[in-house]
N, C-alpha and C positions, 0 to 999 in steps of 0.2 A: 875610122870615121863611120858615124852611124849615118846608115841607107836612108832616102825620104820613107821608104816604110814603116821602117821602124818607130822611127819618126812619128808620124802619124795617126800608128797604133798607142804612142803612147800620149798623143793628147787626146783619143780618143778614149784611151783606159781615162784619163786627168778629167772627163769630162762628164762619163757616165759617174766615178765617185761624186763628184759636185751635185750632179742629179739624184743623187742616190741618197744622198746627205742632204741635200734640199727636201727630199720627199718625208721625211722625218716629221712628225707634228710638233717634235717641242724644240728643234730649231730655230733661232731667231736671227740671222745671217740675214745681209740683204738679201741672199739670191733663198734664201729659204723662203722670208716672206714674201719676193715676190711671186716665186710659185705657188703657194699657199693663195694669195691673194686673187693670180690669177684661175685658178683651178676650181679653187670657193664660187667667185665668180660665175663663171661660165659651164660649169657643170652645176650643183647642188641649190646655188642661190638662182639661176636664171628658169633652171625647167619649175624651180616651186612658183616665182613670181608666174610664170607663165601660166599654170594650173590656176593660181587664185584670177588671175586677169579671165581665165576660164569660166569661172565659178560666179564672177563680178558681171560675165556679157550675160549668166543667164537667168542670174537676178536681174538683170535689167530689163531683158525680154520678157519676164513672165509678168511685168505689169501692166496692168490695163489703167488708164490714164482717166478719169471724170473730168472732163474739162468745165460739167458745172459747178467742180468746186476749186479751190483752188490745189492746185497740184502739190504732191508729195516729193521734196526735195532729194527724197532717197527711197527706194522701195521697200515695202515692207519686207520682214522675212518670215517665215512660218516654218513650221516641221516638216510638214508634205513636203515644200520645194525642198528643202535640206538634203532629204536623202535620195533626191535626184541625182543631187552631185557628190553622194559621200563618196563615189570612188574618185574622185578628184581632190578632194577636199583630203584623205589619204595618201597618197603620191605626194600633196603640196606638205605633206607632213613630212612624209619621210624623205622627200629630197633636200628641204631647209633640213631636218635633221642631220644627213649626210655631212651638208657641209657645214656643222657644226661641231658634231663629231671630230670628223677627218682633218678637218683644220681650226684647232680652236685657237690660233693663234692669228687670223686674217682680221683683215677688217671689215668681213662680211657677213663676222658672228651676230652682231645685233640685229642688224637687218634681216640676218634668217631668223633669229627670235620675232621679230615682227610679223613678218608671214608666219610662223607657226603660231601665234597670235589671233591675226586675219583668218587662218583656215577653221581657227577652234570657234571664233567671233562665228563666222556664216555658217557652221555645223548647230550655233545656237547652246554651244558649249560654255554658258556663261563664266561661270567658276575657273575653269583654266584659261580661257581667254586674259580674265582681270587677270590673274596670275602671271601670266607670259609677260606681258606689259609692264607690271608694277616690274617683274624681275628686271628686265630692261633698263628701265628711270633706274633700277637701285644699279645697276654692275656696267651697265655700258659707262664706256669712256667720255666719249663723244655727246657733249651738249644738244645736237644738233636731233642724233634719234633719240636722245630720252625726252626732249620735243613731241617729238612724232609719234611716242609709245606714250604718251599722256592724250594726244591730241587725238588715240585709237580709244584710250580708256573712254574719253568723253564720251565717241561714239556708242561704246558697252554700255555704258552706265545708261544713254539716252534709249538704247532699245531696250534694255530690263527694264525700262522707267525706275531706276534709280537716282530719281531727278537731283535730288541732295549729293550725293558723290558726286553725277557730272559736274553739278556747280561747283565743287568743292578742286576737282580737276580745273575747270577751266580757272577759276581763281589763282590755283597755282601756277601752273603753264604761262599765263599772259602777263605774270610780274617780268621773268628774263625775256633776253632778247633775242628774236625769233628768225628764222631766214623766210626771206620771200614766198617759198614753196609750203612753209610750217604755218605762217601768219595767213594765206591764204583757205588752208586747211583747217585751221583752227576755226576762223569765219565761218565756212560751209558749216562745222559740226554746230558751233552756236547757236547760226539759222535753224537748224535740225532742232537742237533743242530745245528751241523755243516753238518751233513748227507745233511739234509733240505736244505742247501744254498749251496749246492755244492764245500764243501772246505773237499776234502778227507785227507788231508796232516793232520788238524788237528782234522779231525775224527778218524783217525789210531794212534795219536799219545794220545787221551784221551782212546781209547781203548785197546791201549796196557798197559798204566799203571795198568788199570781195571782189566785185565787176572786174575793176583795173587789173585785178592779178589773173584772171581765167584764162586758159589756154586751150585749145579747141576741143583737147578730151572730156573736159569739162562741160560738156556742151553750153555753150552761154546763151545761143537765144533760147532753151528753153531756162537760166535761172531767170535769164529777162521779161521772160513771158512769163515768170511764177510774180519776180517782183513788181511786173503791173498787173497783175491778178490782184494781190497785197495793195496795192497805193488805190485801184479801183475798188474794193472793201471795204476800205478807211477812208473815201472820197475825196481824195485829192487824185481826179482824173487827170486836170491837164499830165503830171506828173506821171500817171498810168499812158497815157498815150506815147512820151517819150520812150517809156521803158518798151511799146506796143513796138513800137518804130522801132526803135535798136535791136529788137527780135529778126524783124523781116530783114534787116540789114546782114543779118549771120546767115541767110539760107537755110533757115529749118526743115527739119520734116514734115512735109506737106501737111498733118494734122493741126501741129503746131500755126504753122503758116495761119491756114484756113483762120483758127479761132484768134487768132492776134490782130488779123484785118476785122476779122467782126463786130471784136472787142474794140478796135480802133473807133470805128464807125461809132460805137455806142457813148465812146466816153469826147467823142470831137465836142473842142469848145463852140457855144453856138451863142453866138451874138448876131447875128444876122440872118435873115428869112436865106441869104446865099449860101451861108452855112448847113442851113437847116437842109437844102433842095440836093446838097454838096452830099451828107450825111447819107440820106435819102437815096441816092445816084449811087455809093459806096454800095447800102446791101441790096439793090436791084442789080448791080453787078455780080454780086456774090451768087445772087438767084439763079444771075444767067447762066455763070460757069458750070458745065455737064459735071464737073469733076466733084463739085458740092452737091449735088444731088441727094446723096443722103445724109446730105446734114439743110436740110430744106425746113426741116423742125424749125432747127436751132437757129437758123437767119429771121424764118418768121419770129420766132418768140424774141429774140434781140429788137426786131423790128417793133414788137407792141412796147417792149420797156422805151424804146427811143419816144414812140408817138405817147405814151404813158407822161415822160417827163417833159412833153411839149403842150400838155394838157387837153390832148388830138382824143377825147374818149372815142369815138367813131373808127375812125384809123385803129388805136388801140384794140378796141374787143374785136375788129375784122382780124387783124395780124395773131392777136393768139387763139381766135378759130381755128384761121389756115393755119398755122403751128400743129395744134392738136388733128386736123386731119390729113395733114402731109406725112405726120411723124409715126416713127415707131419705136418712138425711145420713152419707156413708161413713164423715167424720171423728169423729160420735158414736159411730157403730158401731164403730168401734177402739177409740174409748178406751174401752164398757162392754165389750169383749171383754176388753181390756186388763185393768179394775178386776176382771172375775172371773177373770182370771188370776190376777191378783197375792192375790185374797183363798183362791185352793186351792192356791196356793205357798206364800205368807206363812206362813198359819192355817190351812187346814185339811192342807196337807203332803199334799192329793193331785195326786200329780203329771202322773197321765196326763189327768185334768181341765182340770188347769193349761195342759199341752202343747196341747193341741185349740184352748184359749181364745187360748192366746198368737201360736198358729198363724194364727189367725184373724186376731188384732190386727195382727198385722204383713202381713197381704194388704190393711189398711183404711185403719190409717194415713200419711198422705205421709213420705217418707224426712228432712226437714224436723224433722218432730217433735220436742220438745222430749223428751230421751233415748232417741233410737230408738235408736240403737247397742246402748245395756245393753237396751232390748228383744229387740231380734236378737241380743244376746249368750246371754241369758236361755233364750230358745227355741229356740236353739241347742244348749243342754244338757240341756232338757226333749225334743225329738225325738232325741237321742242314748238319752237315759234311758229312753221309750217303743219305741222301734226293740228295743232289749235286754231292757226286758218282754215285750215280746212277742213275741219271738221264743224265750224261755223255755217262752208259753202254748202258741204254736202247735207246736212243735215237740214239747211233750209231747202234746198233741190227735195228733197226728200217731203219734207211736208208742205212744197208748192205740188208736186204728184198726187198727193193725196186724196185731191180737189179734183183732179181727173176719173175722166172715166176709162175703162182697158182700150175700147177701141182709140181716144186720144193721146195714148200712154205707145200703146202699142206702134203708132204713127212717129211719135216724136221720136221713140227709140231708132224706127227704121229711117228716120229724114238724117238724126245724125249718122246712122250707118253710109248711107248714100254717099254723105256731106267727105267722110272717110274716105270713101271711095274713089268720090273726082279728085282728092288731094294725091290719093296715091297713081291713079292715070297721070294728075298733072305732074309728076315728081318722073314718072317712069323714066324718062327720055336723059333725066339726069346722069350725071358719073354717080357711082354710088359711092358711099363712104365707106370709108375705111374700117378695119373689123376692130381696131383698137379704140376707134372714137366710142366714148359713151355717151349713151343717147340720154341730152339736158331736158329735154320736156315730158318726156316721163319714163317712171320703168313699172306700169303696169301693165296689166297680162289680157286687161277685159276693152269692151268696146268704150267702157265707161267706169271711171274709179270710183270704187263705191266705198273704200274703206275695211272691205273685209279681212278677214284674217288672213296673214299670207302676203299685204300691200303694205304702201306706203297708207298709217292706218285713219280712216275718215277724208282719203285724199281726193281730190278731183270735183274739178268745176263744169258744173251742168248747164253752163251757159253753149249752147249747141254754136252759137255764130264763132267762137273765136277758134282758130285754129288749132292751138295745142290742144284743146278739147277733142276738138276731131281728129287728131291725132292718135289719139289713146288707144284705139285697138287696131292700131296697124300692124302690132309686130303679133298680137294674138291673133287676127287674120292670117298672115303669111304662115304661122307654124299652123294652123288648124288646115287653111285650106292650101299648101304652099304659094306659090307664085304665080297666079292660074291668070292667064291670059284677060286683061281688063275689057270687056265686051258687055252689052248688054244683055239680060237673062242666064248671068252664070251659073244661076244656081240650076238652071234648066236645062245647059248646056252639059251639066256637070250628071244631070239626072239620067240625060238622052247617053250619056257616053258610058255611064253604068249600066245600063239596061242593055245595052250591045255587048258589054266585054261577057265574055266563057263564063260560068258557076267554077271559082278556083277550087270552092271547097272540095268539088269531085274528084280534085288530081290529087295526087301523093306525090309529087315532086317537088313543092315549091321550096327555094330559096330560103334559109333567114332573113336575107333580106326583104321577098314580098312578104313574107311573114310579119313581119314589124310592120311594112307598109300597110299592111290589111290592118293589124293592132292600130294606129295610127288612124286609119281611115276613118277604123270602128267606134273609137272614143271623140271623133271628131262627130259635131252638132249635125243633126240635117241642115239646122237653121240656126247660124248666129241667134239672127234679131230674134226669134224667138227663144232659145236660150238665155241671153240677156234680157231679153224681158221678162222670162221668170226671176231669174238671181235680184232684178231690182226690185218686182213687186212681193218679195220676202219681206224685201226691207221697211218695206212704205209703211209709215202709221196712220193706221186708221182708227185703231181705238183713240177713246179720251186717254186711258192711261201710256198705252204709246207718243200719245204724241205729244203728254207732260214729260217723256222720258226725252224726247227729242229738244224739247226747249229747256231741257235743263240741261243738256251740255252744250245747248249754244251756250246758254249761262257763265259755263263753269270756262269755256273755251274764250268769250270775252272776257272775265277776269283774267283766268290764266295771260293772256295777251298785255294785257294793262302791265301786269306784275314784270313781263318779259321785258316789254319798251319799258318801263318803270326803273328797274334792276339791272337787267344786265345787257338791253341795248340802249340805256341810258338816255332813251328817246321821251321827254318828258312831256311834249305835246303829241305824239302819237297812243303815250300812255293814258293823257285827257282823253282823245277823241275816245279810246277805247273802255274807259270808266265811264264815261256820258253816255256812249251809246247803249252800254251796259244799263245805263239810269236809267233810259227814254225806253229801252225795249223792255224791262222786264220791274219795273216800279215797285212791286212788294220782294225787290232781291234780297238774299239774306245779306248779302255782302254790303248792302249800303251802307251801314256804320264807317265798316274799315275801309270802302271807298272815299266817304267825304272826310273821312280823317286824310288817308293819303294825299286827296286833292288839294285840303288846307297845308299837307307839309311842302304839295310843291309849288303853291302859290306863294307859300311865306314871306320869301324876299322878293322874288319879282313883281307880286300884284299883290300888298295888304290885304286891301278892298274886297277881292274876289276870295283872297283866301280867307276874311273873316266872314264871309257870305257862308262858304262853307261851315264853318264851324259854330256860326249859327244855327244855323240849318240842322249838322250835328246835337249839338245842345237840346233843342228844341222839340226834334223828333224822337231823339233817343240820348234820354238823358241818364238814362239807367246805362248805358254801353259802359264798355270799358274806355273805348275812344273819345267818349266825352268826359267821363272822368277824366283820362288822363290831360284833357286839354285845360280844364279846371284845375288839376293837381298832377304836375308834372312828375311828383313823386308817388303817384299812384301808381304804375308796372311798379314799383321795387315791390309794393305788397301785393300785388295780382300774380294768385300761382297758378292761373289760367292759362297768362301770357307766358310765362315760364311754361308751361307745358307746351304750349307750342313752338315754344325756341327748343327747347329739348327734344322735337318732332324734328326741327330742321335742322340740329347741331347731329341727329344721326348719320344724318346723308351729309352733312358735310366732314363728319369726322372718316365716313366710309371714302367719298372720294380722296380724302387724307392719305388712310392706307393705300390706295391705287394710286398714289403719286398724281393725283388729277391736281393740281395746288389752285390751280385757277377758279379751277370749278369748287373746288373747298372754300377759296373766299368769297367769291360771289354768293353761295347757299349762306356762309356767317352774315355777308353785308344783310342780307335780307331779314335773318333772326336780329341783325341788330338793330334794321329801321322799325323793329316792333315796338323798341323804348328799351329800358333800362329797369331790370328787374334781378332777383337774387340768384338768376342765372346767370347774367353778365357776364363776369367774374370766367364763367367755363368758356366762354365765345373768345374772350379777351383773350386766353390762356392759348388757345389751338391755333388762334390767330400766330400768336408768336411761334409756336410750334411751326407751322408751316412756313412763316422769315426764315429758322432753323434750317429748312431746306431748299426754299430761293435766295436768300439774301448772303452778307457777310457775316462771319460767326462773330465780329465785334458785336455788330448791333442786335444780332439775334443776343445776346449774354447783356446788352446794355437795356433793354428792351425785358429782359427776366428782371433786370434789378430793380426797372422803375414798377414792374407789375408789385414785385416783391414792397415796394414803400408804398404803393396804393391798396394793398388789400395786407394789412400785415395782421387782421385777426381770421382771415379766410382762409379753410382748412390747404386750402388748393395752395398757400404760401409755401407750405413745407416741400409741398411736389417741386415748386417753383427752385425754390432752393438746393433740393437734389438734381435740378434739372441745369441747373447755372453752374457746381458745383461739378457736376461729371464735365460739361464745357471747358470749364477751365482745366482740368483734369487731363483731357482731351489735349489742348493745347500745348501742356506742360511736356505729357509725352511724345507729341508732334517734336518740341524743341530738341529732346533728348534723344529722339532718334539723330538728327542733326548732329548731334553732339558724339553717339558713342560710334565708335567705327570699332570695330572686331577685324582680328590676324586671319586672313584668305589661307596663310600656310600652317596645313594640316599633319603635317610629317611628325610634330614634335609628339613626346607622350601625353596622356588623353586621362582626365578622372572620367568616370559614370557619374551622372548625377541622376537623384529620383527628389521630386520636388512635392511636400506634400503641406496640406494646411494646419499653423500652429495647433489651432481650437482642436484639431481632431488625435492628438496625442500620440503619435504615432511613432513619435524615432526610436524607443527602445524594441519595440514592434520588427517596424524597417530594416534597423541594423539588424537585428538578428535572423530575420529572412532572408536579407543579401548574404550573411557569414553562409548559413546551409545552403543556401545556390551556389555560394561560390566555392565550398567545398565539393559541392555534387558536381557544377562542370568547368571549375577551372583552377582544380586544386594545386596541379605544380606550381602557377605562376602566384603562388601564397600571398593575394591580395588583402586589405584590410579596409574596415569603413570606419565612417566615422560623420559626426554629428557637429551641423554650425545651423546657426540662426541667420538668416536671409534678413526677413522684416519683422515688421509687428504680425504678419499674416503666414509666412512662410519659414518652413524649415526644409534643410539641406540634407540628404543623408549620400555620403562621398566614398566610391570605391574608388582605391589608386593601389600603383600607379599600374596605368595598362602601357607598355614600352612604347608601342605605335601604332599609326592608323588603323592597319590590321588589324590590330587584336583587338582597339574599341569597335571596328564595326563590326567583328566578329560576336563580342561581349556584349552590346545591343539587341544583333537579332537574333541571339539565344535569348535573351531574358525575353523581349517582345514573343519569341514560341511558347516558351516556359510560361508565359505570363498566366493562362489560363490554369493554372496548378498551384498561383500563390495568392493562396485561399486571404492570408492577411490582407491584401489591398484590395478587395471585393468592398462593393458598397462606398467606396473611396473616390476622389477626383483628386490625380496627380499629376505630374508633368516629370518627363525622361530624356534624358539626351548624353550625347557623353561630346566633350570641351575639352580641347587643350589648356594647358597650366596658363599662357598667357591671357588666352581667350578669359581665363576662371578669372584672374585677378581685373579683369575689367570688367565683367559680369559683378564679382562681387562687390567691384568698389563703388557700380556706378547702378545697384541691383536692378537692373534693364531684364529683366528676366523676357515681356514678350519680344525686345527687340531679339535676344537671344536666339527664342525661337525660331524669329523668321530668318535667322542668319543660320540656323541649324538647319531648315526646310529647303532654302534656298542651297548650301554648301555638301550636304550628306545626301546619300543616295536614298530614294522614295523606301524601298524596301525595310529600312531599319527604322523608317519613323511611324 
């Protein structure tokens, strides 16, 4: 009878063989795989998830959030963050490896291909990332992750912006049927890829389906607060305030929080003055709380959009004041510079206001901004339009002075000094502003803006009563004399206090810094007023020829004006007042021809009567112009090469803001060459015009818009350009399609031809081949390679070294030739194209001759060094 010992020992022996024989990797026993499975598991697959959940908290941390745009559904990733975490990103390699490896028979194998997937994705390793994936969908079992390894590609493909492949992924993926966890996944990357290309309609509409599957990792009041960012964009508020509310309902992140009540506030439906006071009561709350404090900008500037859309202008321009001097966020500060620009453009039509704000906006704004262009277009017209008022103000200041004698000159300079002075006592007692606010009423340096070189140029009104006037040398005060105690007899005060201090010169110890302060003291005036009253009395015209010089840039400054309200602020009776007054002040102007022409084009349809007054009047007086000819004979510009010269004068600067991407300001300078009439330049204005559609508009109608030029001028030489120019469009197109069309093999292993691509016209394959033979005898004789010669297209020819066995040895075989290159005297003076393609890669290259797709699939897949 055997002992329980023994016993024992032998289902102990029975028990380690089972273990032992489980621990096998090509066992498939139950208890094999469930070892396997277990072990896969909890060793190799848990520590890699756990690294990438690593590498995922620290992407997430290193974003910073703009909450005045609308938020990033996933954070970007860049190189810098990347190899923050490559030692993580490492580990999550080689522990999915592991258990990949060690148990390829679990069912944890795919899933570790995922994560080694995910870690190549965040490394920014595009090329093995796709790779990992696609192997996935092609060998996994399991329907459920080759799901999930498409619904990762989508994401790759959406950060390479390889917009075409994602679609082409999500296409696929969303025909089968999907689990809970996959369908919800698949939503977010959609949103994502649409985020990316800027179609919010169907970013809100993949995210709202999403909502119901979110689970709190997900954080959902912030997708909730993105999708009422989206429905407040696209203005359907009520719908943004739901989404606002179902935020605060999840307890967000107090940032989050803060800006969802704000936005709440902004988008509440108001149908009743209760509503409105309800609204109102919302952000004086938000005022009150200490914890918003520094977001005190952003509650004012919200506050002037609210009183903005209740048409409160009062309340409005107060709220984005205090915005701009509570704030310290630059990008607030532009855009309430910006909304008061726009609201003394818009509505109140004053524009040297306007100019100051816009001026501003655009030093605060990033070049980024969502319509900075028509900003900077904008304000570009309003400082044309202020430069020319004011050089109207100043320039009559100037020659009302002139009528003065020094001692009444001398007076007025120091009564506005004065006038400066009690403004700045009265202001003293104030809080001051803040160092970020820029100062709207002026930024000149003198007591009094004269215009000189250095300013804002011809700027500044000599009318001594109005305030911003006296104004003007407050901040050249405080740097000349600092901040000197407001008292009466300062400057004697200041005399008595130097005449006491030590001779510094005596000493040899001082300071750099009394040293600046002495430089400082020493450049600074004894006497403003008297220093400003020389700089003015420069200017003064006292001769007759000065002061013909002076009235002809009022002249030139009231046309210039007319033409601005005329053209590009579209102000038609501002552009009257400023032709007449032109008329009445200066009667033998040269411009009255093409004034009373103008005035008859913009009488024409509102007032006949007046406008055939005009063009009486025209006729009459100058019947020799070109303006009244052409009023006589409408076909008179096509034969006037006069008028053509001067569209050709303004087709320069429009075709210059062309190249600077200015497009606005490029059409505005054409509309203006083409209110001159219709002359045998035409034809070039028409032409640039469509040119610039080209680059705002849709490429249909830019290409529909060449055809119709192309049937209205089809003996004008500019046709054939027209033609080449519709031609490469469609061109354009055709390869747009075919990139779509051609997908190239990511797997690289297979054997590789060289190809060297060179143009038919230049005869070169018997050349080619027999350069490649002596290269390839000189460095890669054993592997006894051969070339050989095909025809591509009508344009290109092939010349093919094969076969090189694998990866290796083509990228070996490249950047020898790329070294070598400088010694193979025959392709000097040549343009070629080099790459080396796998055999299946070739046969799709050649069938479908994609040569630049080629390219970018070689640039993209091969390492920088061999291309």
């Amino acid at each position: 009878m055997r002992s329980p010992l023994s016993t024992i020992s032998v289902l102990l022996f029975c028990f380690i063989v089972i273990v032992l024989s489980a621990c096998s990797s090509e066992q498939k026993t139950i208890t094999a795989l469930a070892y396997h499975n277990t072990t896969a598991h909890y060793n190799g697959y848990y520590y890699a998830r756990e690294e990438i959940k690593k590498i995922e908290k620290d992407v997430w941390s290193s974003m910073v959030d703009d909450y005045n745009r609308i938020l990033r559904l996933y954070p970007a990733l860049d190189s810098t963050l990347a190899k923050g975490y490559d030692k993580d990103i490492q580990e999550a390699i080689k522990m999915a490896s592991l258990s990949i490896q060690r148990h390829p028979n679990s069912k944890w194998v795919d899933d570790s291909y995922i994560l080694v997937g995910k870690a190549r994705f965040y490394s920014l390793d595009w090329g093995n990332a796709i790779q990992t994936f696609k192997f996935v969908n092609t060998k996994s079992p399991d329907l459920n992750t080759k799901h999930a390894a498409i619904i990762q590609l989508v994401r790759t493909f959406t950060e390479h912006k390889e917009y075409a492949n994602a679609q082409a992924a999500i296409d696929f993926v969303q025909k089968g049927p999907l689990t809970k966890k996959n369908q919800k996944q698949l939503l977010l990357e959609k949103a994502y890829f649409y985020q990316e290309q800027g179609d919010l309609d169907n970013m809100v509409r993949n995210l709202t389906q999403a909502t119901p599957m979110l689970k709190k990792k997900d954080r959902p009041g912030r997708i909730f607060f993105i999708i009422g960012q989206i429905y407040q964009k696209l203005g359907f508020e009520s719908e943004a305030y739901n989404y606002y509310k179902k935020c605060l309902s999840t307890n967000p992140e107090y940032e989050v929080d803060f800006y969802a009540r704000l936005y709440m506030a902004q988008v509440t439906e108001i149908s009743r003055s209760k509503s409105v006071n309800a609204a109102r009561k919302s952000f004086r709350k938000l005022l009150k709380d200490s914890k918003n404090k520094e977001f005190k900008d952003k509650i004012y500037y919200e506050m002037g959009v609210f009183e903005l859309k209740q048409k409160n202008l009062p309340q409005a321009l107060a709220d984005f004041n205090k915005s701009i001097r509570e704030g310290t966020n630059k990008r607030i500060d532009g855009e309430a510079y910006l909304r008061l620009g726009e609201i003394y453009y818009d509505t109140l039509r004053k524009y040297e206001l306007s100019q100051a704000y816009y001026d501003s906006a655009i030093n605060a704004l990033p070049k980024d901004y969502e319509g900075y262009a028509a900003i900077k277009a904008r304000q570009s017209i309003l400082d044309e339009f202020v430069k020319n008022l004011n050089t109207i103000k100043w320039q009559d200041s100037l020659l009302a002075m002139a009528g003065m004698d020094s001692l009444a000159l001398r007076a007025r300079i120091d009564s506005s000094f004065q006038a400066k002075k009690a403004l700045a006592e009265k202001s003293e007692g104030k809080k001051k502003k803040k160092r970020n606010r820029v100062d709207i009423q002026s930024n000149t340096n003198n007591i009094f803006n004269t215009g000189e070189e250095g300013q804002t140029e011809e700027a500044a009104d000599w009318y001594f009563g109005n305030p911003s006037a006296m104004s003007l040398g407050q901040s050249e005060f405080k740097r000349l004399w600092g901040d000197v105690p407001l008292e009466d007899n300062w400057r004697r005060s200041l005399r008595s206090a130097s005449a006491t201090r030590p001779d510094e010169s005596l000493t040899d110890t001082a300071t750099p810094a009394a040293t600046d302060q002495k430089a400082a003291t020493a450049a600074a005036p004894s006497d403003p007023v008297a220093a400003e009253y020389a700089r003015v009395d420069k200017q003064i015209p006292r001769t007759d020829e000065q002061k013909q010089e002076a009235y002809k840039k009022i002249e030139d400054a009231y046309f210039n004006l007319g033409d601005i309200y005329y053209f590009k602020l579209l102000e038609k009776d501002n552009a009257v007042t400023s032709y007449n007054t032109l008329l009445n002040r200066f009667p033998e102007t040269e411009y009255e021809p093409e004034i009373l022409y103008k005035l008859y084009l913009i009488f024409k349809d509102s007032d006949p009567a007046k406008a055939e007054g005009y063009a009486s009047r025209l006729k009459t007086k100058y019947p020799n112009s070109d303006f009244a000819k052409t009023l006589i004979n409408p076909d008179y510009l096509k034969e006037s090469s006069q008028t053509a010269e001067k569209q050709k004068e303004v087709y320069k600067t429009s075709y210059e803001h062309y190249q600077n991407g200015e497009y606005r300001l490029a059409l505005q300078t054409l509309n203006e060459a083409a209110a001159m009439g219709e002359t045998s330049f035409t034809p070039n204005l028409d032409l640039l015009k469509i040119l610039i559609l080209g680059k705002t508009d849709d490429i249909n109608k830019y290409q529909y818009e060449l055809g119709e030029f192309i049937k209205s001028h089809p003996d004008d030489p500019l046709s054939a350009y027209a033609k080449k120019l519709l031609e490469a469009s469609r061109t354009f197109l055709e390869q747009q399609e075919k990139v779509k069309t051609i997908q190239y093999i990511r797997s690289l292993e297979e054997p590789h031809y060289f190809v060297l691509v060179h143009k038919k016209a230049d005869n070169l394959s018997a050349v080619v081949s027999g350069m490649l033979e002596r290269f390839n005898e000189a460095n890669f004789k054993e592997m006894k390679l051969k070339t050989s010669n095909m025809v591509l297209n009508d344009e290109y020819i092939l010349t093919l070294v094969d076969e090189l066995p694998r990866v290796s040895a083509a990228l070996e075989y490249k950047q020898t030739f790329n070294e070598k290159l400088p010694t193979l005297t025959e392709l000097r003076n040549h343009k070629f194209h080099s790459f080396v393609i796998t055999k299946d890669n070739f046969d799709i290259f050649y069938r479908t001759k994609g040569l630049d797709e080629y390219l970018k699939f070689f640039e993209r897949n091969y390492p920088a060094e061999i291309q």
